[in-house]
C-alpha positions in Angstrom: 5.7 -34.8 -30.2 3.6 -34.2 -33.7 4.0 -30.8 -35.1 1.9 -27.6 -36.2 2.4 -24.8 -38.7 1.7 -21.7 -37.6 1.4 -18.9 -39.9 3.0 -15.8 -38.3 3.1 -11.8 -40.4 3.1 -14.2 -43.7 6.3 -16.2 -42.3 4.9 -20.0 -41.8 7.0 -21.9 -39.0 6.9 -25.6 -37.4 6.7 -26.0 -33.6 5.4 -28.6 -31.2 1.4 -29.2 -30.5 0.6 -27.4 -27.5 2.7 -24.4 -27.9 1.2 -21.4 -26.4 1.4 -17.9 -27.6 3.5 -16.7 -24.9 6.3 -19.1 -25.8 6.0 -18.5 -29.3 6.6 -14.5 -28.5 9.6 -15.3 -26.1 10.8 -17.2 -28.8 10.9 -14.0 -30.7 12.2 -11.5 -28.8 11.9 -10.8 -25.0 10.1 -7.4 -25.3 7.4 -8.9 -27.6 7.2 -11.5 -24.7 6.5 -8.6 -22.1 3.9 -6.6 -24.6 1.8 -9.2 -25.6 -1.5 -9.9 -24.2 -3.3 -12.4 -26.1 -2.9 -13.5 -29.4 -5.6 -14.1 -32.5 -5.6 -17.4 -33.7 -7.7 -16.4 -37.1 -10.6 -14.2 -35.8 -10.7 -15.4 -32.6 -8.8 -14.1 -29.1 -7.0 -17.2 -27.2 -5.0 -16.1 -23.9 -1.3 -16.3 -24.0 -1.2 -20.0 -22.1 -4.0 -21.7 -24.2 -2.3 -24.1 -26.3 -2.0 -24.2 -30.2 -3.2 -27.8 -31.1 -3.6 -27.0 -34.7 -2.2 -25.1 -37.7 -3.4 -22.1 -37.8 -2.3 -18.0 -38.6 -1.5 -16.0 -35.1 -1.3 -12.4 -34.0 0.2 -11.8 -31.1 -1.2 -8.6 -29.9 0.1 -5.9 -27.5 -1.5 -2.3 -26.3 -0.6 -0.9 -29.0 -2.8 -3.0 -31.1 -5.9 -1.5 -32.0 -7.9 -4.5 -30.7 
């Protein structure tokens, strides 16, 4: 499977195409995982199942956020 960059709090990383936000926050930490509720790819809101097809910077948001 090809691979994307994503650009996460200034830290880039390399995962599959078609990684979705809410395997990238499990991949973090398993609290994140149950916080978040969509992420920012950019300026735009994507669901936590949409899949990341291309390099891009991400946000994964909780309540807390502000957004």
């Amino acid at each position: 499977m090809s691979k994307i960059k994503i650009n996460l709090k200034g830290e880039e990383r390399e995962f599959d195409k078609g990684i979705t936000t809410a395997q990238i926050a499990a991949g973090i930490s398993e609290g994140l995982a149950r916080m978040a509720v969509c992420g920012k790819m950019g300026d735009v809101l994507v669901d936590l199942h949409t899949p990341i097809t291309q390099d891009c910077s991400l946000v994964i948001l909780t309540n807390k956020d502000p957004e």
